[in-house]
PyMOL Python script that loads the backbone (N, CA, C, O; Angstrom):
from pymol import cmd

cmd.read_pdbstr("""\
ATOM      1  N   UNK A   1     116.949  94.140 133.857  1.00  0.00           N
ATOM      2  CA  UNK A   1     118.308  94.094 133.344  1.00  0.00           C
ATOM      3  C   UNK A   1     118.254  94.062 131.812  1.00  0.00           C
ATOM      4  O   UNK A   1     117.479  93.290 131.249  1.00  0.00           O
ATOM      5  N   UNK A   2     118.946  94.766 131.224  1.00  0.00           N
ATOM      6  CA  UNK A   2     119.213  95.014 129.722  1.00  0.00           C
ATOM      7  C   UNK A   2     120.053  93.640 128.848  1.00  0.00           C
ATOM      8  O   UNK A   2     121.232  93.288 128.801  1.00  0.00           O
ATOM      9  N   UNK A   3     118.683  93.080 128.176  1.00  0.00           N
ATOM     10  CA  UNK A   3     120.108  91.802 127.855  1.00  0.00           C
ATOM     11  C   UNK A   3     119.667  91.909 125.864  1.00  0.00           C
ATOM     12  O   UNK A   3     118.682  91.582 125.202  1.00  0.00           O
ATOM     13  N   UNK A   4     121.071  92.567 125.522  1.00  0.00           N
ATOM     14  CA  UNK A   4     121.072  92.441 124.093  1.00  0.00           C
ATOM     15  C   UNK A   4     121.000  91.562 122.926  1.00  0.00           C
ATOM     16  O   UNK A   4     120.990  91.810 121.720  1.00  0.00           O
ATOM     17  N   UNK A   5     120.936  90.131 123.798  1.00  0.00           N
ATOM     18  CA  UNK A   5     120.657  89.514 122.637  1.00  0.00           C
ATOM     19  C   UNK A   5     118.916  89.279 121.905  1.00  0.00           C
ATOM     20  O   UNK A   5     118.488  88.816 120.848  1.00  0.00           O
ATOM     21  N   UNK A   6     118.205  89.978 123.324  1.00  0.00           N
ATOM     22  CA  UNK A   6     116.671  89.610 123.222  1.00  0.00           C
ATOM     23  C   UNK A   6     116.509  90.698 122.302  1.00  0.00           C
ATOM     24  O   UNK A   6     115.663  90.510 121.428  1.00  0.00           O
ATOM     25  N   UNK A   7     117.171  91.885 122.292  1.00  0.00           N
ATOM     26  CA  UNK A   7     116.374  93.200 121.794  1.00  0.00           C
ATOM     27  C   UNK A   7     115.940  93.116 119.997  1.00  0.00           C
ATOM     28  O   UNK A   7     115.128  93.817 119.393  1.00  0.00           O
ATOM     29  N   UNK A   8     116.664  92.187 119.559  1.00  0.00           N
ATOM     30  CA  UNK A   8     115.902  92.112 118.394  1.00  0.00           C
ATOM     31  C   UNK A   8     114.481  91.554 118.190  1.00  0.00           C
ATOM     32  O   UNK A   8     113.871  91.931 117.189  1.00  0.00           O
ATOM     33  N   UNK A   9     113.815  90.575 119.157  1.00  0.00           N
ATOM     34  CA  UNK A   9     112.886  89.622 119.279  1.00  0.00           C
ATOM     35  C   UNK A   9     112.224  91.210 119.879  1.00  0.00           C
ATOM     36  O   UNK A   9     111.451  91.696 119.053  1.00  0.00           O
ATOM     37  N   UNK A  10     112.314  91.638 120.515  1.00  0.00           N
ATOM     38  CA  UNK A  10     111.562  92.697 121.395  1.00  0.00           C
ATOM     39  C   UNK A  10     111.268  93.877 120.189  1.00  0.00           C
ATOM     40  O   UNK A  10     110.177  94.397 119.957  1.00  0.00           O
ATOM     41  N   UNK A  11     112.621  94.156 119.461  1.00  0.00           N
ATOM     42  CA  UNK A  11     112.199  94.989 118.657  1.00  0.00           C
ATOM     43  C   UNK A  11     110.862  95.162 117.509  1.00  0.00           C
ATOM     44  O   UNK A  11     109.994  95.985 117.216  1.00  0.00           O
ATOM     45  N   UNK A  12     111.398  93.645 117.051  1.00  0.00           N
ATOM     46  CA  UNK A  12     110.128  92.542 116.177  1.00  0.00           C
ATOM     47  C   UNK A  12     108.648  93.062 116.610  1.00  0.00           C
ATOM     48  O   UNK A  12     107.837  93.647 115.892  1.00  0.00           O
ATOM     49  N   UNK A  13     108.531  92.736 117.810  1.00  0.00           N
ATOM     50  CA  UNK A  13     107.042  92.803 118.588  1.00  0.00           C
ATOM     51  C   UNK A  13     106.602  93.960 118.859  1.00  0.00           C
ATOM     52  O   UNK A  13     105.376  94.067 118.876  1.00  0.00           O
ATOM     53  N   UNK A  14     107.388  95.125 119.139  1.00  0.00           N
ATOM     54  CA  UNK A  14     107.205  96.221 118.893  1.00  0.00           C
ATOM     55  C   UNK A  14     106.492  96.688 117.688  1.00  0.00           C
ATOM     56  O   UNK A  14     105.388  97.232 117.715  1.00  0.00           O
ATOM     57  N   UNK A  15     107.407  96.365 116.292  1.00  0.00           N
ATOM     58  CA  UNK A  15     107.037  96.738 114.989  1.00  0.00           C
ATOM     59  C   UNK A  15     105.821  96.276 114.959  1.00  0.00           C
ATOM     60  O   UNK A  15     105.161  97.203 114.491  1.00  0.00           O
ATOM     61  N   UNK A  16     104.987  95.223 115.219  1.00  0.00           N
ATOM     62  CA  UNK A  16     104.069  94.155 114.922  1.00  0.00           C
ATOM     63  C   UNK A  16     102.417  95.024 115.577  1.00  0.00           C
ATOM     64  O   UNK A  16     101.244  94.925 115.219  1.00  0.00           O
ATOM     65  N   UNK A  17     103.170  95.906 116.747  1.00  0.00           N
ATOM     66  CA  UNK A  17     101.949  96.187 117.599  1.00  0.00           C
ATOM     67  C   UNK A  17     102.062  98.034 116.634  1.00  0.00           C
ATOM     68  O   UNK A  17     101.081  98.708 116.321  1.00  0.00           O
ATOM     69  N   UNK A  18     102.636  98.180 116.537  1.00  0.00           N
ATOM     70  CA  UNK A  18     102.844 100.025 116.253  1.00  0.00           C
ATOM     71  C   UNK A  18     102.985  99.818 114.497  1.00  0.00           C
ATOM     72  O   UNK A  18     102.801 100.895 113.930  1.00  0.00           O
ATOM     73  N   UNK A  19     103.107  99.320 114.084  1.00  0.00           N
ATOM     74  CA  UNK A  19     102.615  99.402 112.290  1.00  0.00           C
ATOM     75  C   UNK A  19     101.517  99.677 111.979  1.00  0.00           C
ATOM     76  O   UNK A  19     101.331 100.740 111.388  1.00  0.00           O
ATOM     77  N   UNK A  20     100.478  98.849 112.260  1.00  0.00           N
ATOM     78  CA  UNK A  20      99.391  99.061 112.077  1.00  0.00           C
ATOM     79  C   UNK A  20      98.793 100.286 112.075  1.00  0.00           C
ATOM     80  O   UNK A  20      98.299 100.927 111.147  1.00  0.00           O
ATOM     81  N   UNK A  21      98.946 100.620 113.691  1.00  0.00           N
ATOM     82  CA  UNK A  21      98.798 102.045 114.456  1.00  0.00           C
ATOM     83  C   UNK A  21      99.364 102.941 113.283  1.00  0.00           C
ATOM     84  O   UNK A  21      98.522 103.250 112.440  1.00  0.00           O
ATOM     85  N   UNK A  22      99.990 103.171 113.188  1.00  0.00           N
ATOM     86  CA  UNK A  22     100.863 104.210 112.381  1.00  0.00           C
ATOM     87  C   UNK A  22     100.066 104.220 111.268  1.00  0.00           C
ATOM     88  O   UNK A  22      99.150 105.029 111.120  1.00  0.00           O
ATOM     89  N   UNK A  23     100.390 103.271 110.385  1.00  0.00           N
ATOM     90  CA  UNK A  23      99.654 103.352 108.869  1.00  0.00           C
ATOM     91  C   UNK A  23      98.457 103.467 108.866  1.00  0.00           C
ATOM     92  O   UNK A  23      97.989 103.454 107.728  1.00  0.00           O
ATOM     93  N   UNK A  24      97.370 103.634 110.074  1.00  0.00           N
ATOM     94  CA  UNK A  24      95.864 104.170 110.049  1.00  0.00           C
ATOM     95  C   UNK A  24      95.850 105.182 110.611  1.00  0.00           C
ATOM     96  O   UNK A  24      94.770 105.752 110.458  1.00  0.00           O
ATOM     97  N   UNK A  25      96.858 105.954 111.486  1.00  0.00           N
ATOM     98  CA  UNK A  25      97.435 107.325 111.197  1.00  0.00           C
ATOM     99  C   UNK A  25      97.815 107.944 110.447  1.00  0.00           C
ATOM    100  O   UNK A  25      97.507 109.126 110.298  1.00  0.00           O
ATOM    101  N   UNK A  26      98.665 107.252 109.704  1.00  0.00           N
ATOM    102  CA  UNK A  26      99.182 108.202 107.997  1.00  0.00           C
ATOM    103  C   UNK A  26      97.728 108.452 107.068  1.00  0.00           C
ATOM    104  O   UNK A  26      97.201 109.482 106.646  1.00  0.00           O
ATOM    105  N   UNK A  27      97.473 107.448 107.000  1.00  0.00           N
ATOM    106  CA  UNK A  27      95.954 107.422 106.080  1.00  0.00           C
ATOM    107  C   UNK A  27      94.909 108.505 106.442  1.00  0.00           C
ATOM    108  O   UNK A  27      94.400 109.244 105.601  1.00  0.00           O
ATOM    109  N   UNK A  28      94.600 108.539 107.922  1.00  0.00           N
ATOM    110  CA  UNK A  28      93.318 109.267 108.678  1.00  0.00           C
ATOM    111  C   UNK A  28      94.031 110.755 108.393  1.00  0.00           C
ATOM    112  O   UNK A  28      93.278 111.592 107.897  1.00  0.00           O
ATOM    113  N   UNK A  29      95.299 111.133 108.637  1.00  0.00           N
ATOM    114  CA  UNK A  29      95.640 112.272 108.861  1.00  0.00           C
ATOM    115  C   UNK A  29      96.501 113.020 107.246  1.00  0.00           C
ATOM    116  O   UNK A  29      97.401 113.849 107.382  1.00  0.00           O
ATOM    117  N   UNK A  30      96.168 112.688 106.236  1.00  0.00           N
ATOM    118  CA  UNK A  30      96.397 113.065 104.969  1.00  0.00           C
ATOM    119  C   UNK A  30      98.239 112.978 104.194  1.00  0.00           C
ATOM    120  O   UNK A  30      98.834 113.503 103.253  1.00  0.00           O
ATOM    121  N   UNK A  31      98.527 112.037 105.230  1.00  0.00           N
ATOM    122  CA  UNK A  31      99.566 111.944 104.591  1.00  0.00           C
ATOM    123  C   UNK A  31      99.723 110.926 103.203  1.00  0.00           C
ATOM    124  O   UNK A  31     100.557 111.089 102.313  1.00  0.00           O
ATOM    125  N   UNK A  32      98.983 110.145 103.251  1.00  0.00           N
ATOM    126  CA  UNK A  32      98.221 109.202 101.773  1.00  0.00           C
ATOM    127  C   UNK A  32      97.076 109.704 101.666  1.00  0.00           C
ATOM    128  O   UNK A  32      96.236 109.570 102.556  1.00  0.00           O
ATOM    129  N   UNK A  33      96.852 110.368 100.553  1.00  0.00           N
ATOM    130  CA  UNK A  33      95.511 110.910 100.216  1.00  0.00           C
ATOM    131  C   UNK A  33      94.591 109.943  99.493  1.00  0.00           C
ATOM    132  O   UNK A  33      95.114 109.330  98.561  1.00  0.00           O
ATOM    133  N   UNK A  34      93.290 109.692  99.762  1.00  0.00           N
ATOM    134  CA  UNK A  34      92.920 108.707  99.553  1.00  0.00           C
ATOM    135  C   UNK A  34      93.079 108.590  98.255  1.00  0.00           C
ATOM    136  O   UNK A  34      93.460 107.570  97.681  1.00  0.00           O
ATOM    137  N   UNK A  35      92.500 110.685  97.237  1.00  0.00           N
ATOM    138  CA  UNK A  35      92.619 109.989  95.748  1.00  0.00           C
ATOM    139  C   UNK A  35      93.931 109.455  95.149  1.00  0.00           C
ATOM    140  O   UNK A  35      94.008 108.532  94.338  1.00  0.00           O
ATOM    141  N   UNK A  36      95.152 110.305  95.763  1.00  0.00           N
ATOM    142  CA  UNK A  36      96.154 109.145  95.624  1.00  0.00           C
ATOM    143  C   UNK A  36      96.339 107.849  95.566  1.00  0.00           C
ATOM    144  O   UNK A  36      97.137 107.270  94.829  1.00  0.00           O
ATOM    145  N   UNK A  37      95.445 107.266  96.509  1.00  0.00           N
ATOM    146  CA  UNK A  37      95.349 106.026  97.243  1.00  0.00           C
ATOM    147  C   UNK A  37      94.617 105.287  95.678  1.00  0.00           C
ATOM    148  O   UNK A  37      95.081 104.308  95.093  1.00  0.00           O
ATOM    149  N   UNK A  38      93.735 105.857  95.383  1.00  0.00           N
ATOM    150  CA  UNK A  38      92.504 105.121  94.833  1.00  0.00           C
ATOM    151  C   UNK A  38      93.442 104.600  93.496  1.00  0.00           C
ATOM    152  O   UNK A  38      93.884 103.505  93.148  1.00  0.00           O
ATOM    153  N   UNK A  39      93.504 106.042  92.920  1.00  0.00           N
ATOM    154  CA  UNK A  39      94.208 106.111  91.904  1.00  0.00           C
ATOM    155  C   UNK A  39      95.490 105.381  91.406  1.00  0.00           C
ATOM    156  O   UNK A  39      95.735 105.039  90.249  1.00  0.00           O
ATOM    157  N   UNK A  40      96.379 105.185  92.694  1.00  0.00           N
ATOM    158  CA  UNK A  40      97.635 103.705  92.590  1.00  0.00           C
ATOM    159  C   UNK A  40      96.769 102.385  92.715  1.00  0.00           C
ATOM    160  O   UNK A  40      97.418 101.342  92.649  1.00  0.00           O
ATOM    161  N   UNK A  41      95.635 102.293  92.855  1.00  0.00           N
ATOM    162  CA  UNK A  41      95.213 100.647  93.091  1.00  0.00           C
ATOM    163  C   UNK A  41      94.929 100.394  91.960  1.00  0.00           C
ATOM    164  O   UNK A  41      95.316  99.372  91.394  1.00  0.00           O
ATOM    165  N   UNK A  42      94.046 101.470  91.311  1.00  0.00           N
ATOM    166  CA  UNK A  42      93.167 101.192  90.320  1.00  0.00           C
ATOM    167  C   UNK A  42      94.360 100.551  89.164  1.00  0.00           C
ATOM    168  O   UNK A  42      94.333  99.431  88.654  1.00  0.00           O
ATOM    169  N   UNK A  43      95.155 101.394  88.994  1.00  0.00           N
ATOM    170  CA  UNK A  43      96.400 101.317  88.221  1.00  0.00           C
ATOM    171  C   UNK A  43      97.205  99.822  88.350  1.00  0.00           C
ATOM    172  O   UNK A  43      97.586  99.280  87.312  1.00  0.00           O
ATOM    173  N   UNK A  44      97.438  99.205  89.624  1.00  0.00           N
ATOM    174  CA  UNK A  44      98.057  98.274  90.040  1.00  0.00           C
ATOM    175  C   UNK A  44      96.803  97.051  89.251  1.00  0.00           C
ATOM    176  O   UNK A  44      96.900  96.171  88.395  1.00  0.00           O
ATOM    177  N   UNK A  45      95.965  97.463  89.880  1.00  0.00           N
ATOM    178  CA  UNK A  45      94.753  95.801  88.929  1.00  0.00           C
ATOM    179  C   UNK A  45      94.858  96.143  87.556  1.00  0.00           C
ATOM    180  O   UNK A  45      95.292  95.119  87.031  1.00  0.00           O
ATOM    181  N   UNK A  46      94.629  97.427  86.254  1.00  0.00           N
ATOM    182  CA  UNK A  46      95.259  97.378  85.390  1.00  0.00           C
ATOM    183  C   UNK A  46      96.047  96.929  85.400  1.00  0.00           C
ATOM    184  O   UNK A  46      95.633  95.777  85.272  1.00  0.00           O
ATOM    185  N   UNK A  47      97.198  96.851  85.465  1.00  0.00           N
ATOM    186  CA  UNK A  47      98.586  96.446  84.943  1.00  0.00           C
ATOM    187  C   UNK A  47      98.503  94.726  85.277  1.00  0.00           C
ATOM    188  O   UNK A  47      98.828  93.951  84.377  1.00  0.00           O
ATOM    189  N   UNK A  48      98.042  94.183  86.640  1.00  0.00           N
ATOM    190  CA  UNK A  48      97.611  92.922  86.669  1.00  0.00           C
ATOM    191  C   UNK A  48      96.691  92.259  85.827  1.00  0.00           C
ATOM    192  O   UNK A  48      96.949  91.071  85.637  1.00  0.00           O
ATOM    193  N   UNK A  49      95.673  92.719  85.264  1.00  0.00           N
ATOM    194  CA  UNK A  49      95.033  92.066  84.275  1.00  0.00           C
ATOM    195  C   UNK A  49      95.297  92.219  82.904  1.00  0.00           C
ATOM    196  O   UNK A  49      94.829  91.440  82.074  1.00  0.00           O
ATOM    197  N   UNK A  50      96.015  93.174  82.609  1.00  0.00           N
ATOM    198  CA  UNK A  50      96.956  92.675  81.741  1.00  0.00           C
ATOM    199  C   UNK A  50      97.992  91.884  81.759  1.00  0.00           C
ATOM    200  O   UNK A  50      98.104  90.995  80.915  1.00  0.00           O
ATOM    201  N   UNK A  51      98.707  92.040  82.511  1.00  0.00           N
ATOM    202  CA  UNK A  51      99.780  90.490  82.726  1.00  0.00           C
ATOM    203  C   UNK A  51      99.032  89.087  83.162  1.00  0.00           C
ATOM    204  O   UNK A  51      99.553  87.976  83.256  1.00  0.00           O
ATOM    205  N   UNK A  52      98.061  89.349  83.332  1.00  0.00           N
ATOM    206  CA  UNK A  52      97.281  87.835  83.484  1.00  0.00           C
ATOM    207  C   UNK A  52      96.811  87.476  81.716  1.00  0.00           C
ATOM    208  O   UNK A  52      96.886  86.391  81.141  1.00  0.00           O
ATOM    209  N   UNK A  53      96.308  88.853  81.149  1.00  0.00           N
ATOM    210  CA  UNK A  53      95.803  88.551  79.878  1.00  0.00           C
ATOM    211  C   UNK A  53      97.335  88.111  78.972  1.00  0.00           C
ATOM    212  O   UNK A  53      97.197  87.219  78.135  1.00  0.00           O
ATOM    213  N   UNK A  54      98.681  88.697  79.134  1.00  0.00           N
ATOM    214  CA  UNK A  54      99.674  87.696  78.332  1.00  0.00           C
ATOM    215  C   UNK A  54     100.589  87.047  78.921  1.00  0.00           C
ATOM    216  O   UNK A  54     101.769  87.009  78.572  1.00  0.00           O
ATOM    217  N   UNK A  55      99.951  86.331  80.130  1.00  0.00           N
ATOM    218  CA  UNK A  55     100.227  84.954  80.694  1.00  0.00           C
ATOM    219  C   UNK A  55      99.326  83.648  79.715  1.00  0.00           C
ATOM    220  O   UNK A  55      99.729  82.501  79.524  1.00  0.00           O
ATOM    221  N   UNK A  56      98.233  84.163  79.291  1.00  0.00           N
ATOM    222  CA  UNK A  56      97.208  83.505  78.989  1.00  0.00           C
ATOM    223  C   UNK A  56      97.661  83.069  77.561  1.00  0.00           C
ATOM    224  O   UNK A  56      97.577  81.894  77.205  1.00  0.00           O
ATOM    225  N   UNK A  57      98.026  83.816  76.954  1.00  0.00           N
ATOM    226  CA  UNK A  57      99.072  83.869  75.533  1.00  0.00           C
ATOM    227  C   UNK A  57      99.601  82.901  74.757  1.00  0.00           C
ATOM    228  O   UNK A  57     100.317  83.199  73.800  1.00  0.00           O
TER     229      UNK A  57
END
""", "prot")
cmd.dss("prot")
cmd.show_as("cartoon", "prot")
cmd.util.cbc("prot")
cmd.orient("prot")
């Protein structure tokens, strides 16, 4: 029997099991290219160690 107040809790658990799945599908199958990939991280710890260096300030 279909009871709507659960379907958000159900929906939840859904997301929880199929995210994962997905985003090591996007990755494996070139939809994030890794040098893309590399290239936004590298960038992201720049910009963090500089804001750590004028936190330090």
């Amino acid at each position: 029997m279909f009871n709507p107040f659960s379907m958000g809790k159900d929906m939840k658990g859904m997301e929880k099991m199929v995210k994962p799945a997905l985003e090591k599908f996007m990755k494996d199958s070139g939809f994030v290219k890794k040098e893309e990939l590399e290239r936004a991280l590298e960038r992201i710890d720049s910009l963090e160690r500089k804001i750590n260096e004028l936190e330090r300030k």
